[in-house]
LOFIZA-608886 format. One line per 8 residues: number of its first residue (from 0); their letters; for each residue x, y negated, z of N, C-alpha, C. Coordinates in pm, whole numbers, plus 50000, padded with zeros to 5 digits. Layout:
NUM = a = X Y Z X Y Z X Y Z | ... .
END
This chain:
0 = xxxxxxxx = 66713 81978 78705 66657 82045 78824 66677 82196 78810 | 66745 82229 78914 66746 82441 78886 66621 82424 78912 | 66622 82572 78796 66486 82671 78823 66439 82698 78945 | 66529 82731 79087 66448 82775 79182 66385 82673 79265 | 66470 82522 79243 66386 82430 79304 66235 82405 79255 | 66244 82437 79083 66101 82366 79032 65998 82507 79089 | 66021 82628 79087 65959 82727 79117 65893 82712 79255 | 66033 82693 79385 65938 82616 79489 65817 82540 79512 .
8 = xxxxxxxx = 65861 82410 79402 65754 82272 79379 65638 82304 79337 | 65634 82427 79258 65510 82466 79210 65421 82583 79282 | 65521 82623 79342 65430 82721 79455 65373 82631 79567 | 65462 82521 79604 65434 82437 79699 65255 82390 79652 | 65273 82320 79499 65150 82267 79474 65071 82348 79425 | 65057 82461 79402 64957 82589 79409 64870 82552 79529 | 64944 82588 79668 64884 82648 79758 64806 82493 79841 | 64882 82330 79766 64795 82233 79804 64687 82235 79744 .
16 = xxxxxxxx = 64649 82291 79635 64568 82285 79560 64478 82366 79620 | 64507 82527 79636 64416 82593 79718 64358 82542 79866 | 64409 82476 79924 64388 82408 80041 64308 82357 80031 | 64291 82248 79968 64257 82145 79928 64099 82195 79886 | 64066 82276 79793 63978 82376 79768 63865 82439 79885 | 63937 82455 79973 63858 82587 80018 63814 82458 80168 | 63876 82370 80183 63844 82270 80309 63724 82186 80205 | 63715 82170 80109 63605 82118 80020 63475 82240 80077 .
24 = xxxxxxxx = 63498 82318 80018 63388 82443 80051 63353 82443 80179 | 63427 82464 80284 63428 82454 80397 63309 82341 80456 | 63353 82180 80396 63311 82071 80461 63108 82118 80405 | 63127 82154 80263 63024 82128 80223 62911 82254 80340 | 62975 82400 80358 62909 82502 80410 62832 82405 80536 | 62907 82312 80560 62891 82296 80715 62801 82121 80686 | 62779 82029 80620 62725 81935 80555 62609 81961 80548 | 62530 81881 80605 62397 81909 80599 62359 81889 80474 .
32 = xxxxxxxx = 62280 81942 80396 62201 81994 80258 62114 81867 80224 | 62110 81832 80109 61989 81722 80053 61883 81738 80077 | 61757 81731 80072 61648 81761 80052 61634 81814 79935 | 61710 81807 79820 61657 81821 79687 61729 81974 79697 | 61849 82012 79769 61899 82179 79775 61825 82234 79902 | 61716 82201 79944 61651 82277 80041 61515 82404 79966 | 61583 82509 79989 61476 82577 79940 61320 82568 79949 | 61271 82590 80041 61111 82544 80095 61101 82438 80160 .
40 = xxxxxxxx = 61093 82302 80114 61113 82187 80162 60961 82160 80243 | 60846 82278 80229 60695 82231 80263 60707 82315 80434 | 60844 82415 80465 60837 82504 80610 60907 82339 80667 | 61018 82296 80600 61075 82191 80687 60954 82114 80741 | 60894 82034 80673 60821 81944 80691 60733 81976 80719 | 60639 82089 80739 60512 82132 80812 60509 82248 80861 | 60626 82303 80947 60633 82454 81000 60492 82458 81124 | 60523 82303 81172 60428 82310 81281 60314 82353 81237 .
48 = xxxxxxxx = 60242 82376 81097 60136 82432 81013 60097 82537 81061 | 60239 82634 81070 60187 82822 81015 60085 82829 81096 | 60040 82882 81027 59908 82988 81084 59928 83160 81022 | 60014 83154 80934 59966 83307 80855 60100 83317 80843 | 60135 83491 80834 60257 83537 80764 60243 83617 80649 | 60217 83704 80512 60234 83756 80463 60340 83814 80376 | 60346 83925 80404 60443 83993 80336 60398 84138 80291 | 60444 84139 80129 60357 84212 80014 60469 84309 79978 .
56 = xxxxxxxx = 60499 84438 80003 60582 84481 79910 60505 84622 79895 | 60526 84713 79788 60493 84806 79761 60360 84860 79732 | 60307 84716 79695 60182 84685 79708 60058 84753 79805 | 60141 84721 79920 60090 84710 80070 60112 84546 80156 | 60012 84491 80229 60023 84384 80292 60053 84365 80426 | 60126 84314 80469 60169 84331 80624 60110 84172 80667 | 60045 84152 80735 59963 84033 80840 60011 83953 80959 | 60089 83854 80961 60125 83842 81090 60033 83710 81090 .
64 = xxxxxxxx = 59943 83695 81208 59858 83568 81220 59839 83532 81316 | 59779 83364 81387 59809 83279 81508 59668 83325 81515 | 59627 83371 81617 59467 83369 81719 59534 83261 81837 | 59431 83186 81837 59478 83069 81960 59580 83068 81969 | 59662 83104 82065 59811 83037 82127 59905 83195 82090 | 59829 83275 82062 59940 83416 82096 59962 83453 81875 | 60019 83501 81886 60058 83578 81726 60027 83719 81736 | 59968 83786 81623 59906 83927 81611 59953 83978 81468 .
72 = xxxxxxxx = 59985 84102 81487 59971 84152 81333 59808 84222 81301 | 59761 84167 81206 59671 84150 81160 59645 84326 81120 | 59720 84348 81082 59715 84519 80951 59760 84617 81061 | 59783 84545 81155 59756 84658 81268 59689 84654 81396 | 59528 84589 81348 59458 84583 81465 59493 84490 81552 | 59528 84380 81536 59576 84251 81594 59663 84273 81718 | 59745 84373 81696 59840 84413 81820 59944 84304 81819 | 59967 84277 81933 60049 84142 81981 60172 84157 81872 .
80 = xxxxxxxx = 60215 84026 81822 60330 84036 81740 60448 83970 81812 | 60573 83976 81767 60703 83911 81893 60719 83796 81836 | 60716 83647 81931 60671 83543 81901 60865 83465 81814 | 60943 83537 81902 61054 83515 81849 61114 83568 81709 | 61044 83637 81679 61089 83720 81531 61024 83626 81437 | 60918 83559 81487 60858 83466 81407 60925 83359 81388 | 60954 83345 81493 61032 83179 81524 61202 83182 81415 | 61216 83295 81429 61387 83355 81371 61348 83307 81203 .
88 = xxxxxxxx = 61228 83382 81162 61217 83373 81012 61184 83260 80965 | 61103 83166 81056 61058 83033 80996 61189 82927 80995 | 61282 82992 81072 61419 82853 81072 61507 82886 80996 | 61512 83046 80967 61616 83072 80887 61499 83042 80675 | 61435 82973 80661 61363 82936 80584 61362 82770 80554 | 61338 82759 80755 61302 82597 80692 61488 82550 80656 | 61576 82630 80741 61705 82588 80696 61790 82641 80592 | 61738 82727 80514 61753 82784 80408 61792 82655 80224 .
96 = xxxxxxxx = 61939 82700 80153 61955 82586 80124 61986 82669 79963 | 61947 82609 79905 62014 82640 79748 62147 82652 79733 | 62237 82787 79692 62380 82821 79675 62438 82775 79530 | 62299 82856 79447 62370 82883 79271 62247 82914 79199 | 62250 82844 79105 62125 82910 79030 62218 83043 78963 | 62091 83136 78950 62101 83296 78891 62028 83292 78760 | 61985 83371 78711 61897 83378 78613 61730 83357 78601 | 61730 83306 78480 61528 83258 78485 61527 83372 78338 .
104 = xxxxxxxx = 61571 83518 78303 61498 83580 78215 61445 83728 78348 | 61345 83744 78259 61253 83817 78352 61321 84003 78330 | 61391 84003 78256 61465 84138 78227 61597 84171 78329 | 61599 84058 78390 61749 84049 78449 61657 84051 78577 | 61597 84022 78610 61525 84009 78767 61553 84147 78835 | 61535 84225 78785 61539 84381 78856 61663 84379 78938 | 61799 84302 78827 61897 84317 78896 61931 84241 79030 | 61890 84186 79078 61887 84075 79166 61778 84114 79281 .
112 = xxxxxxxx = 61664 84178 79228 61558 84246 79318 61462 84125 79327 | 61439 84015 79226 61366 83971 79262 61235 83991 79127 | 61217 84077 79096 61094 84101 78991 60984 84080 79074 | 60878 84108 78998 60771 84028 79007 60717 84228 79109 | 60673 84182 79228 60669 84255 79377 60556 84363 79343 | 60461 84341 79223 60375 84434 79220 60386 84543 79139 | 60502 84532 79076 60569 84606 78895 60607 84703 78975 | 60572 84843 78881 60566 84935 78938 60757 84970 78967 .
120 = xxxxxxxx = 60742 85050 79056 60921 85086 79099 60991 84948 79183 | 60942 84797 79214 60988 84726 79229 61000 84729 79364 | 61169 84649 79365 61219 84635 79541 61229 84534 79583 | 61119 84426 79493 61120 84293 79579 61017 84299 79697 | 61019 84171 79764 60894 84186 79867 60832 84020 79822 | 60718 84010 79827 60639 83879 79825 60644 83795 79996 | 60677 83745 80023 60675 83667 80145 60634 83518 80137 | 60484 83493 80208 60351 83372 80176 60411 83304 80325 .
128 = xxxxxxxx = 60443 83216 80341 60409 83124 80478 60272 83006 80427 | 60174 83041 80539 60056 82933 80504 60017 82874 80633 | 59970 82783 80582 59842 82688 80697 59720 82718 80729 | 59623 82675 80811 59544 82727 80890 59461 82774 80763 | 59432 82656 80643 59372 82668 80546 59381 82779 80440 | 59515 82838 80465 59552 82960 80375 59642 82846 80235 | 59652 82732 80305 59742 82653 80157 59914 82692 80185 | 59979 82710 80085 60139 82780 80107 60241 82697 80185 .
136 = xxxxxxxx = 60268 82689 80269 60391 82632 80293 60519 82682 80198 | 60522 82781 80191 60624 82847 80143 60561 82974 80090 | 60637 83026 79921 60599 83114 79842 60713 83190 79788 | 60769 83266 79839 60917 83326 79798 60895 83492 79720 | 60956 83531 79660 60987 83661 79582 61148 83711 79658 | 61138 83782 79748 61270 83790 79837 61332 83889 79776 | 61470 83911 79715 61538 83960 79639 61606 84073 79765 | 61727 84116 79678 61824 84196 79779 61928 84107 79870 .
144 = xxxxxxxx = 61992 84132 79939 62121 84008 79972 62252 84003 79917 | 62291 83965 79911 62422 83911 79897 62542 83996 79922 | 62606 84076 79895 62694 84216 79941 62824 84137 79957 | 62819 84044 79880 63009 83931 79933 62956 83884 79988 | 62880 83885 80040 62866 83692 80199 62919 83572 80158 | 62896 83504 80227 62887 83346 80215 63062 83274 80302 | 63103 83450 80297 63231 83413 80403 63233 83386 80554 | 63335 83366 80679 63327 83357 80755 63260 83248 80833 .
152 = xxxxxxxx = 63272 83122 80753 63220 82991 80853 63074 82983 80770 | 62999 83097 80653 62886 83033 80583 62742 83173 80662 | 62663 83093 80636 62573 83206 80626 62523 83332 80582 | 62464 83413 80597 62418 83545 80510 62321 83458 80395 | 62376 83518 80302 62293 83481 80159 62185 83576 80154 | 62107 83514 80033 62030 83618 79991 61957 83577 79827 | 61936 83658 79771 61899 83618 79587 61724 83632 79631 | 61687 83487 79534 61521 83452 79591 61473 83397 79424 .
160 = xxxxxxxx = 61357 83369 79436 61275 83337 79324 61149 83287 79422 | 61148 83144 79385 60997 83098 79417 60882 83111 79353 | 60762 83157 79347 60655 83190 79313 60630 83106 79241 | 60601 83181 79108 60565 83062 78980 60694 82996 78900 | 60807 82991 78949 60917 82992 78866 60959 83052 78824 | 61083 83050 78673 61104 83144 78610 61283 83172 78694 | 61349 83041 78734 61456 83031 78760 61427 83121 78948 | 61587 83182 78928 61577 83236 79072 61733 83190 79123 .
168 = xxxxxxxx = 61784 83216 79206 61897 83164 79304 61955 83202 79406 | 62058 83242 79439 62141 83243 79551 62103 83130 79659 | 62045 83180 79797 62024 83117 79903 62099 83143 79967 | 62113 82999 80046 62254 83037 80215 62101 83050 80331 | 62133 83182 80353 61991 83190 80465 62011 83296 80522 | 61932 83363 80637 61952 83483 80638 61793 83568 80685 | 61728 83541 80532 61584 83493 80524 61560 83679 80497 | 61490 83744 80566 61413 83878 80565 61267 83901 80580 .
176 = xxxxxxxx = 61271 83951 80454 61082 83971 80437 61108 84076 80485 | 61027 84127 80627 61033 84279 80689 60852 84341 80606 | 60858 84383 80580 60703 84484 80534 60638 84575 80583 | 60752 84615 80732 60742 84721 80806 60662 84655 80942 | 60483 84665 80947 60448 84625 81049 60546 84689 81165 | 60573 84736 81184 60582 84808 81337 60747 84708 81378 | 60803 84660 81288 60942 84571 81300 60881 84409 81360 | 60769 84382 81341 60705 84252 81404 60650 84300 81536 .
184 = xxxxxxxx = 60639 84376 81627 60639 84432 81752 60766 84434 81829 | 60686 84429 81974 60821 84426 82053 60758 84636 82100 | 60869 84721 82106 60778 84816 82109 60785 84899 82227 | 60860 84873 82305 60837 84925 82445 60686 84904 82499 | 60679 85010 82530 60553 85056 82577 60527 85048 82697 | 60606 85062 82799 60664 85030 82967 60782 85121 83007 | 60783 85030 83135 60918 85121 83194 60861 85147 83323 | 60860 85254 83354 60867 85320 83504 60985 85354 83585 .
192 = xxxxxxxx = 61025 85301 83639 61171 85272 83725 61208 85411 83749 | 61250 85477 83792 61298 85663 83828 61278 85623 83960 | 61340 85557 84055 61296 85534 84206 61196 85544 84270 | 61084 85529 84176 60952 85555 84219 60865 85608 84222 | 60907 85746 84109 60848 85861 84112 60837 85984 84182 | 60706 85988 84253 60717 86086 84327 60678 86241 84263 | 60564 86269 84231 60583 86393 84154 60513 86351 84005 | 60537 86441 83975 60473 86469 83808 60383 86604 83795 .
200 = xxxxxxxx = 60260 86591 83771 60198 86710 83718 60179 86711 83545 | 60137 86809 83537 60144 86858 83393 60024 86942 83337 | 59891 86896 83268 59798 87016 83221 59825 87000 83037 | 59918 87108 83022 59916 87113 82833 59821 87251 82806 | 59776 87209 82711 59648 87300 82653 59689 87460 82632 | 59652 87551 82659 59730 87673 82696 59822 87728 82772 | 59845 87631 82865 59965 87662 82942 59866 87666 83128 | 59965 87706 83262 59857 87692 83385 59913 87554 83378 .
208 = xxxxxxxx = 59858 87487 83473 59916 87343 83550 60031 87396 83545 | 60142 87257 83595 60273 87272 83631 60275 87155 83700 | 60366 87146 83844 60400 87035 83950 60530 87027 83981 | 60625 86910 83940 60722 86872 84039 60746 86789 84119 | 60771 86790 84204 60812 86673 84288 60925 86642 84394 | 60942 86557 84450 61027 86520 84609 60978 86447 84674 | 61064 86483 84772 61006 86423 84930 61012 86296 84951 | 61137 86221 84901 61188 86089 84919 61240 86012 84792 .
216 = xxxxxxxx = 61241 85910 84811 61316 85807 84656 61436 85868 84695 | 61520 85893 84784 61673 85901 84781 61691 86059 84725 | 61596 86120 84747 61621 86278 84676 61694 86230 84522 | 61809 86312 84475 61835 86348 84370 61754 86455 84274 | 61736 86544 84375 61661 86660 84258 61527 86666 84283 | 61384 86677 84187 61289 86741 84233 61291 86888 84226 | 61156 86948 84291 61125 87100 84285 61038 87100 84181 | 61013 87255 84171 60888 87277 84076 60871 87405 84137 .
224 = xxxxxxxx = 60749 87331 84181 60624 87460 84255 60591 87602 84115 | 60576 87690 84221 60569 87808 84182 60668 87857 84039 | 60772 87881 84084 60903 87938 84063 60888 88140 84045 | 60842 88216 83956 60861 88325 83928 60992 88401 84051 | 60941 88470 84162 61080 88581 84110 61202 88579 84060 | 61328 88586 84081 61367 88602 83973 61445 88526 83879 | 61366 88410 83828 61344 88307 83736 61468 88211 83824 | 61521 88093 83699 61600 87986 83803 61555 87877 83680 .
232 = xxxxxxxx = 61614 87756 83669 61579 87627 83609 61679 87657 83493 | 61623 87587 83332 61721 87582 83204 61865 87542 83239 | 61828 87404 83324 61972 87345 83325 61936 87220 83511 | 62045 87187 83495 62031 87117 83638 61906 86966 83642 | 61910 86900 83512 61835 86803 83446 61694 86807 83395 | 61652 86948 83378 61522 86962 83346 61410 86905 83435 | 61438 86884 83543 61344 86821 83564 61332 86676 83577 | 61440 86619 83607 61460 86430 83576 61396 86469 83463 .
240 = xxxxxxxx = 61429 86503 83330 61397 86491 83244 61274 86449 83180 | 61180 86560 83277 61031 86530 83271 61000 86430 83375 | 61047 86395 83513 60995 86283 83599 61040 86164 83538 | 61168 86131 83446 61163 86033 83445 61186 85929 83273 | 61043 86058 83207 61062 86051 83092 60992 85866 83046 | 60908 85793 83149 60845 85663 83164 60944 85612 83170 | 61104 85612 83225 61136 85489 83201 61171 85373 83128 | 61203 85458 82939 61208 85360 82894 61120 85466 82769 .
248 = xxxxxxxx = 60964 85386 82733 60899 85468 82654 60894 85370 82536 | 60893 85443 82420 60904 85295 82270 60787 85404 82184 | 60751 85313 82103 60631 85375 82014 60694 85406 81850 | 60587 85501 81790 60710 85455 81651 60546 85382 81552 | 60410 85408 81611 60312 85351 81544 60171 85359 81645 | 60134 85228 81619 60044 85221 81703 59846 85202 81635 | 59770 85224 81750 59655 85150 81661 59517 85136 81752 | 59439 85100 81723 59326 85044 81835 59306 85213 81899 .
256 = xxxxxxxx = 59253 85153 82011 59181 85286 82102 59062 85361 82030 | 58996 85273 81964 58859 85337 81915 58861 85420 81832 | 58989 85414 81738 59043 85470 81624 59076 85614 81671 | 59125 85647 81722 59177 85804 81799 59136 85783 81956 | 59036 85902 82013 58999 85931 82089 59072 86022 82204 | 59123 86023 82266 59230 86091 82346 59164 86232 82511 | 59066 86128 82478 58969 86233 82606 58852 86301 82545 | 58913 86401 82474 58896 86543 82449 58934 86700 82455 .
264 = xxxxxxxx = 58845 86748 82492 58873 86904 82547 59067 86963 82426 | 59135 86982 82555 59258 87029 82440 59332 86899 82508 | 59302 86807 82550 59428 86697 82496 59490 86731 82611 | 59635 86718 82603 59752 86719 82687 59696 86608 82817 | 59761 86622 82943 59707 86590 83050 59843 86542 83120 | 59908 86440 83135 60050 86432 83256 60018 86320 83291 | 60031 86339 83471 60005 86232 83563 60190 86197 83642 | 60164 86098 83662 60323 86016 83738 60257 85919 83884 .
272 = xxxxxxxx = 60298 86081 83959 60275 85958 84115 60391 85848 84156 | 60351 85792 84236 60469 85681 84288 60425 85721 84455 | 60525 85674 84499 60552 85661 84615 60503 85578 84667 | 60424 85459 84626 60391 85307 84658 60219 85364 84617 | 60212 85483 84555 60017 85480 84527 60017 85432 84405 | 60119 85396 84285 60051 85350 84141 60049 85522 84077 | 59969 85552 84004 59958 85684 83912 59955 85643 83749 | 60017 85679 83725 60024 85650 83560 59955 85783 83510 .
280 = xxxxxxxx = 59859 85790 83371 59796 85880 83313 59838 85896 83169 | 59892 85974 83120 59934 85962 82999 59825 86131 82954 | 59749 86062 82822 59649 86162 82772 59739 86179 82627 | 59763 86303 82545 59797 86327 82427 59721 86418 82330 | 59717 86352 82209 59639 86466 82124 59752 86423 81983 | 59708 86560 81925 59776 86541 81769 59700 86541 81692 | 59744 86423 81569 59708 86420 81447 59768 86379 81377 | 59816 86458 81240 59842 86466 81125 59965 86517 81181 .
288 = xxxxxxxx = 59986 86607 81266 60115 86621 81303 60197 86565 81362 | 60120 86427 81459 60216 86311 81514 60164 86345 81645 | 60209 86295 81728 60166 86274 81894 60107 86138 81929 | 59973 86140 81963 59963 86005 81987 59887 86018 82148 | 59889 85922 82196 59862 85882 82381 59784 85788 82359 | 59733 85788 82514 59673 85682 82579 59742 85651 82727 | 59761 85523 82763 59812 85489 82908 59726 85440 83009 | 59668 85495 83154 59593 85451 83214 59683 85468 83364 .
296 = xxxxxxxx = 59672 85318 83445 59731 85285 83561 59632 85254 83669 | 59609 85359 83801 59515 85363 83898 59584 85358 84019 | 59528 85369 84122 59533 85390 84270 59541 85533 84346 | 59640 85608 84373 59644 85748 84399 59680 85732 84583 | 59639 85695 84674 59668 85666 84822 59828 85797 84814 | 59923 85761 84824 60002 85843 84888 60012 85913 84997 | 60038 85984 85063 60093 86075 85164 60145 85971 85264 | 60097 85943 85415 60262 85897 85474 60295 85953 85553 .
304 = xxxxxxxx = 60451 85879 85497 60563 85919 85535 60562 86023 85658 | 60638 86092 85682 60635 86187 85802 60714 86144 85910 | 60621 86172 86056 60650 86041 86190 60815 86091 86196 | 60879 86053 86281 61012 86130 86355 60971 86103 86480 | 61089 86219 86549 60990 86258 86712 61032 86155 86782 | 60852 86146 86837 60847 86030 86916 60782 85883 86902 | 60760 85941 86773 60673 85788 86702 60509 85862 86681 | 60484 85734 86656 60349 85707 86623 60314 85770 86463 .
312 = xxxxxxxx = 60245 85875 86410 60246 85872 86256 60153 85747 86211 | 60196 85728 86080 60174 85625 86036 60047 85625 85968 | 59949 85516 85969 59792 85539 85930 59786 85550 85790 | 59725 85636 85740 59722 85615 85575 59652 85533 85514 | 59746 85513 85381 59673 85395 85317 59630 85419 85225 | 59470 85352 85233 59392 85384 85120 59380 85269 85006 | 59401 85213 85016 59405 85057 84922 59513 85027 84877 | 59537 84999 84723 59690 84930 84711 59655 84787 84736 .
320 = xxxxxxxx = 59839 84722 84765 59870 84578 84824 59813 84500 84717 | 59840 84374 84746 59765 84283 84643 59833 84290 84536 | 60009 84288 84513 60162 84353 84393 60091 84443 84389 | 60056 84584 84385 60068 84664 84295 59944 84620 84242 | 59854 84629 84293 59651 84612 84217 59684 84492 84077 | 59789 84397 84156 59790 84332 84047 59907 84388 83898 | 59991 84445 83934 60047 84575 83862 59927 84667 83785 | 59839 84698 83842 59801 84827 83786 59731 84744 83675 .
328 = xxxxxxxx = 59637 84624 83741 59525 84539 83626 59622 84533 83519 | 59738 84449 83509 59854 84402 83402 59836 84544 83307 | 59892 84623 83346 59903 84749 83277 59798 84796 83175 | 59694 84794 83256 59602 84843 83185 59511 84771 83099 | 59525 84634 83145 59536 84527 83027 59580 84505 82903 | 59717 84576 82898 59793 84597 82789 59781 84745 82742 | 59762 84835 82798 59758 84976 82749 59623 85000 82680 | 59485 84962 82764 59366 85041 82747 59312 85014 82567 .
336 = xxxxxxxx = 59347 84882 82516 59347 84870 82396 59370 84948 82261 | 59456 85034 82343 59581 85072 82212 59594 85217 82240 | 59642 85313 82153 59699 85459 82137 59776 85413 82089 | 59914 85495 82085 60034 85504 82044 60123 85587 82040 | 60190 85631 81923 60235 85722 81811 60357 85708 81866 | 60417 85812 81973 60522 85855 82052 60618 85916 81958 | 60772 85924 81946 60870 85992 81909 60832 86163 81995 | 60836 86249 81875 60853 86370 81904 60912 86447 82088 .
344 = xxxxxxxx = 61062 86413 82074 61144 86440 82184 61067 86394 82283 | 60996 86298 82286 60920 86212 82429 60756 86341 82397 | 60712 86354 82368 60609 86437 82302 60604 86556 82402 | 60709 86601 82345 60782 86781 82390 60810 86742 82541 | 60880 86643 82615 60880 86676 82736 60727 86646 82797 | 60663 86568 82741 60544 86530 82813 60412 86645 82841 | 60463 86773 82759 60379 86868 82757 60474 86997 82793 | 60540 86944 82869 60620 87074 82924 60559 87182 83008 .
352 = xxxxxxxx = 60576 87298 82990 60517 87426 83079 60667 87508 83124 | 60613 87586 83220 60672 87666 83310 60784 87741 83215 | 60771 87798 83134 60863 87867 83032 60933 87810 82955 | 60946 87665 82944 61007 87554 82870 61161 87537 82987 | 61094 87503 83138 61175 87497 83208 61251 87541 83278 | 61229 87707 83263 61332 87849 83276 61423 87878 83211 | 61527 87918 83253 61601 88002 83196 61530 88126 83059 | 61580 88182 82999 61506 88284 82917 61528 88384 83030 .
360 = xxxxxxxx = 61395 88495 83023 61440 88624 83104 61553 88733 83020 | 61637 88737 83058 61714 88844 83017 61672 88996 82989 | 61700 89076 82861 61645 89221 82870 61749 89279 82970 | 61673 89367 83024 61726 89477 83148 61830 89511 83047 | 61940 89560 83134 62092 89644 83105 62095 89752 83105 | 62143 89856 83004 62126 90014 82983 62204 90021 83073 | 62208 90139 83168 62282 90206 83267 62429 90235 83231 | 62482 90262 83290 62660 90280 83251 62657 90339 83165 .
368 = xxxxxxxx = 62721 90367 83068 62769 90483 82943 62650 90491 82869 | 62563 90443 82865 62455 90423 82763 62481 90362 82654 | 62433 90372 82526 62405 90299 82457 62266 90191 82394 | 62247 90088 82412 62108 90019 82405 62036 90079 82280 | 61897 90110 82298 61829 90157 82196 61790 90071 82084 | 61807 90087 81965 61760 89964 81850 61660 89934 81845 | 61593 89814 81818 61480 89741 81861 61407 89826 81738 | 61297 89839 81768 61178 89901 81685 61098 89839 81573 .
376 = xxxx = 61099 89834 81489 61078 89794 81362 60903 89772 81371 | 60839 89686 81327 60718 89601 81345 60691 89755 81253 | 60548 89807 81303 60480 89895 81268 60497 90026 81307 | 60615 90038 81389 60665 90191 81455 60742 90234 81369 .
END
């Protein structure tokens, strides 16, 4: 046989071999798992259980728990938790499957991230699934993940240790202990459409009032009453900016109403009319250097509309429709509970004043052939 035929034959059966290989891997990724390679075999068989979530890292506890029919995080004042983030972690658990065993010495754990969650410097997280009783469904030590993946047709891995074992393992899952209450929230706060804002006032603590508004939803620009002399607007946007800073508002931390008091002398003051009579109240005060609010949704009778010649003007209305009243209740259903720890940028427009939304005044211009005099040195 020449050499280049046998060289062929053997590249030929190389690459059956690799074939052959990786459609093995393949069948198995996709093969449903034993019971005996199922990681938490107690979420399969009794997820319908949970009642509790815990998750321990940094030796801080994060709470996610069932009150009747709705889910709450517990460690933050039982503020509604997102029922689907729940639902995400319990399947990627109950379907969670043994890859490889890793190591059972306790010196090697660090590397893997699954040490024991309370050791000081440690980057594991403890993650408890329990029953109403507080008995475990599931007891995991959640490691780091997997930086090669499981490949294209497999799952996100992740390196785990079950509670009380010494052995830990490569899981096919794509199982995340979050520790970060505020990541179990859905965190939009509301949206106020831009179409429906009619003006915006403004009382920030040291500053006079400030008012903008328009005439119509189809207006593009509002005004802003009492305009200096002189004076013109920063930029063409400054004022959308502030009318239509509600439409999409997100929190970065939240916490009961009782906890921070918002209606006190000093606190920031911005009201949002509508055109339809809803008024939104947004109250702000600081602490620790953060911005935190309150949201309150009322009945403000609008203005109407102005007749055209020849008509009848239109009677004003003092009552909202049965949609909005039932709008405003919803709202304030969900708001009056809670303060909430606003991003900065949303902060700053919400306490905007008159000199925020000007141009700077320019210094006067030395006369022709002058030269400008040098600014004067603090003390004369």
């Amino acid at each position: 046989m020449k050499p280049r035929t046998l060289l062929i034959i053997v590249i030929v059966a190389l690459l059956g071999v690799l074939a052959a290989s990786w459609m093995v891997r393949r069948s198995r990724a996709r093969a449903p798992a034993a019971s005996a390679d199922v990681l938490c075999p107690g979420v399969a068989a009794h997820g319908d259980q949970l009642a509790r979530i815990v998750v321990r890292k940094n030796k801080i506890d994060t709470t996610i728990e069932k009150r009747g029919d709705a889910w709450v995080v517990a460690s933050k004042g039982g503020f509604p938790a997102e029922r689907e983030k729940i639902v995400t972690l319990v399947r990627a658990i109950a379907e969670a499957t043994l890859a490889e065993a890793k190591t059972a010495k306790p010196d090697l754990y660090p590397r893997l991230q699954v040490e024991d969650p309370d050791a000081e410097g440690a980057a594991s997280a403890l993650l408890r699934l329990e029953d109403g009783q507080g008995k475990p469904l599931a007891a995991l030590i959640v490691g780091k993940r997997d930086s090669a993946g499981g490949g294209p047709d497999e799952s996100p891995r992740v390196f785990v240790r079950r509670v009380g074992e010494a052995q830990s393992y490569l899981a096919n899952g794509d199982i995340r202990a979050e520790h970060n209450a505020i990541e179990w929230m859905n965190r939009n706060v509301g949206e106020l459409k831009n179409e429906r804002v009619r003006d915006v006032s403004v009382l920030a603590s040291g500053h006079a009032p400030l008012r903008i508004h328009r005439a119509t939803p189809d207006a593009q620009t509002f005004v802003l009453d009492g305009i200096p002399e002189g004076r013109s607007l920063r930029d063409e946007y400054v004022l959308t900016r502030l009318a239509w800073v509600l439409s999409f508002m997100t929190f970065d931390d939240v916490a009961p109403a009782a906890d921070i008091e918002t209606k006190v002398e000093g606190a920031g003051v911005t009201e949002f009319r509508c055109f339809d009579g809803l008024m939104i109240t947004v109250r702000q005060v600081q602490k620790n250097a953060k911005t935190w609010c309150s949201l309150a949704a009322s009945f403000d009778p609008p203005p109407p509309p102005p007749a055209k010649e020849g008509e009848t003007p239109s009677p004003p209305v003092t009552e909202p429709g049965e949609e909005l009243k039932k709008e405003i209740d919803t709202l304030n259903a969900t708001w009056t509970p809670w303060v909430y720890q606003i991003p900065e940028f949303k902060a700053t427009v919400l306490r905007s004043n008159m000199e925020e939304l000007l141009k700077p005044v320019e210094p006067p211009k030395p006369p022709s052939g002058e030269t400008p005099a040098p600014p004067t040195a603090p003390g004369g």
